[in-house]
C-alpha positions as CSV (number, residue, x, y, z in Angstrom):
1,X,125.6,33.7,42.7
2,X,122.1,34.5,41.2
3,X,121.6,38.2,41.7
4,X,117.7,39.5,41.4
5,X,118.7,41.5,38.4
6,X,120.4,38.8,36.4
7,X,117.0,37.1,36.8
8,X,115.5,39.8,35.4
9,X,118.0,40.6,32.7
10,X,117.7,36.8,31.6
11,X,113.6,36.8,31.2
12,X,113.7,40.3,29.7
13,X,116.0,39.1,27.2
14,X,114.6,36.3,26.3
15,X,111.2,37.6,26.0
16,X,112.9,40.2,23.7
17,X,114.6,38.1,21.4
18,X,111.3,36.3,21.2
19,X,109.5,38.9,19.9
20,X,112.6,39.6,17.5
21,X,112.3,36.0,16.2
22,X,115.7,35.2,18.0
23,X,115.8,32.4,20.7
24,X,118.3,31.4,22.7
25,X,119.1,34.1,25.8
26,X,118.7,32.3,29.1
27,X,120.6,29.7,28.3
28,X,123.7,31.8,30.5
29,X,123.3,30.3,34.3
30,X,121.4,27.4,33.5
31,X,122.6,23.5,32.8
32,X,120.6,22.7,29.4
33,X,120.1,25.2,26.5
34,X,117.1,27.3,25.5
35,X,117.1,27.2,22.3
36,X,113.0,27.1,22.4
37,X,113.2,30.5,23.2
38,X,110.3,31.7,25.4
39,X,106.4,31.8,24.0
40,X,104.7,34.2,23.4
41,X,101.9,33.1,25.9
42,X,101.2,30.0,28.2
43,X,100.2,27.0,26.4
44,X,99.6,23.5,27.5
45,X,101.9,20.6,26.6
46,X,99.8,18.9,23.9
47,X,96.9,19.1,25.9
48,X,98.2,18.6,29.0
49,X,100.1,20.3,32.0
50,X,103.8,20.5,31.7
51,X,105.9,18.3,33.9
52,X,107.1,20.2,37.2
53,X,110.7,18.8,39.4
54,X,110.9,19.2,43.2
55,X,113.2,22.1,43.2
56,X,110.5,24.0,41.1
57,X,107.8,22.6,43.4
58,X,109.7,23.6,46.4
59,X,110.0,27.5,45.3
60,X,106.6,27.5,44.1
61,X,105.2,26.1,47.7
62,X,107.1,28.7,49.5
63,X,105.8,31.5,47.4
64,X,102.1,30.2,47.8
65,X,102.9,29.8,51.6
66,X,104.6,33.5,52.1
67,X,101.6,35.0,50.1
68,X,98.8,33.1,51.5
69,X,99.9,34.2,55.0
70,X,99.4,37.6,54.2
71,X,96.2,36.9,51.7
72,X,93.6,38.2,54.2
73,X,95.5,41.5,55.3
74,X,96.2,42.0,51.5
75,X,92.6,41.8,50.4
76,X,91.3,44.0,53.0
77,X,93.8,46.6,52.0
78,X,95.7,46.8,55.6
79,X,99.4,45.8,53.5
80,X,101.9,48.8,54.7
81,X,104.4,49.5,52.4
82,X,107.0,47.7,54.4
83,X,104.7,44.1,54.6
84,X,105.0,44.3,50.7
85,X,108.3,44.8,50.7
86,X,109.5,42.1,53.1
87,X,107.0,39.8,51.3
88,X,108.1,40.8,47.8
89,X,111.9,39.9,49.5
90,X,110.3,36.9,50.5
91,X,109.4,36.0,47.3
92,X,112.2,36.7,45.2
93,X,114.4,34.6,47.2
94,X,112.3,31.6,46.1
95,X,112.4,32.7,42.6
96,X,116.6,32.3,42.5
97,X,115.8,29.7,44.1
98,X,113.9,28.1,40.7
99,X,116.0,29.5,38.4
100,X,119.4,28.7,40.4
101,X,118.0,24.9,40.2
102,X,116.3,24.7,36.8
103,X,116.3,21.1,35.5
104,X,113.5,21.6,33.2
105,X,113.6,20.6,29.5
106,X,113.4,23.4,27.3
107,X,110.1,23.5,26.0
108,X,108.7,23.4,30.3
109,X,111.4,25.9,31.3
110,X,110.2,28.5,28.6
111,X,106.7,28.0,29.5
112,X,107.6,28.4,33.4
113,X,109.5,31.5,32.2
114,X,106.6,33.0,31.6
115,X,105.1,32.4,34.8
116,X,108.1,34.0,36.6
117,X,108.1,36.9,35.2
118,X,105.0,37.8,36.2
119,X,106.4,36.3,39.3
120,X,109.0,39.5,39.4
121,X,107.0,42.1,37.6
122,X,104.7,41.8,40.5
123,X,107.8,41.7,43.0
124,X,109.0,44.8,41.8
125,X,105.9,46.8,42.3
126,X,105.7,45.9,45.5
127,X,109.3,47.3,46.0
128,X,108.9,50.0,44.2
129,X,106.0,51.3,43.7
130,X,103.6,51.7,47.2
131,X,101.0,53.3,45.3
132,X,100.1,49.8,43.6
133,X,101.7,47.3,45.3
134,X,98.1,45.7,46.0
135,X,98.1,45.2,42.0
136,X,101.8,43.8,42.4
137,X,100.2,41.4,45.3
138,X,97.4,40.6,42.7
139,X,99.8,40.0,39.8
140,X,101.2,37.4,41.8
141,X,98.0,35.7,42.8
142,X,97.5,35.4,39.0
143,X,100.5,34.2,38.2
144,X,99.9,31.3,40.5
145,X,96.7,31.2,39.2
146,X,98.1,30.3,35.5
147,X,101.0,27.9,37.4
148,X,98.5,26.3,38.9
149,X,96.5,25.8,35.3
150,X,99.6,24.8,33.1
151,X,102.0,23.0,35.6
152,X,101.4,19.3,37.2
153,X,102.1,19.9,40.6
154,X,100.5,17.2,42.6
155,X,98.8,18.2,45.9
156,X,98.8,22.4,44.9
157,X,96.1,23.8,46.6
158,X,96.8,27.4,45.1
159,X,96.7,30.7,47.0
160,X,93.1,31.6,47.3
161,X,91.1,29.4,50.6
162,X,89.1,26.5,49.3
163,X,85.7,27.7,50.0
């Protein structure tokens, strides 16, 4: 069973044997290797967005839909420390979600990995830290943001209402 902090532990990792020049760390939980190693930033796939599976697009919708419901009340600073908790729950259930499921090739996957931890960095200040969890909310949004700009996912209307 995926366990928030192996999540963690596995994109931590990986981003640190990046930066040591080292590559494959995530590969542990996961059906195909990593041997990419995660980049150092998002990137498009030779010009164009990376391919995207169901599973992925399933978590993704659910973390647009759990955050978009509370968009409004987040923006006009009314969040209670308890709302960005049980969303920040909400959200990290679809995130073991992606990662239990991963079927992307490596080069996608390490690119994604990027996204999701962003995903959890975000997640955990809204845990964790009341004080900021607005800037964990908007960490998120941003995240999403960058999905949204390197990832084919047909029919994504993103988090922010089209105006």
């Amino acid at each position: 069973m995926f366990t928030r902090w192996k999540i963690i532990v596995l994109t931590l990792s990986s981003v640190l044997l990046l930066s040591a020049g080292a590559g494959n760390a995530l590969a542990e939980n996961h059906s195909h290797s990593h041997d990419a190693g995660i980049p150092a930033q998002l990137t498009l796939n030779n010009g164009s967005q990376w391919v995207t599976d169901d599973n992925l697009r399933k978590g993704m919708e659910h973390i647009r839909a759990a955050l978009a419901a509370e968009l409004q009340t987040i923006h006009a600073g009314q969040m209670t420390a308890g709302q960005y908790r049980v969303l920040a729950q909400k959200i990290n259930q679809q995130t073991e979600f992606i990662v239990k499921h991963c079927k992307l090739d490596q080069k996608t996957d390490a690119m994604l990995h990027l996204v999701l931890a962003d995903i959890m960095a975000g997640t955990d200040i809204m845990l964790h830290d009341s004080g900021k969890a607005h800037s964990g909310a908007e960490k998120i949004i941003n995240a999403l943001d960058n999905y949204a700009a390197f990832f084919s996912h047909p029919g994504w209307t993103g988090v922010h209402p089209a105006h």
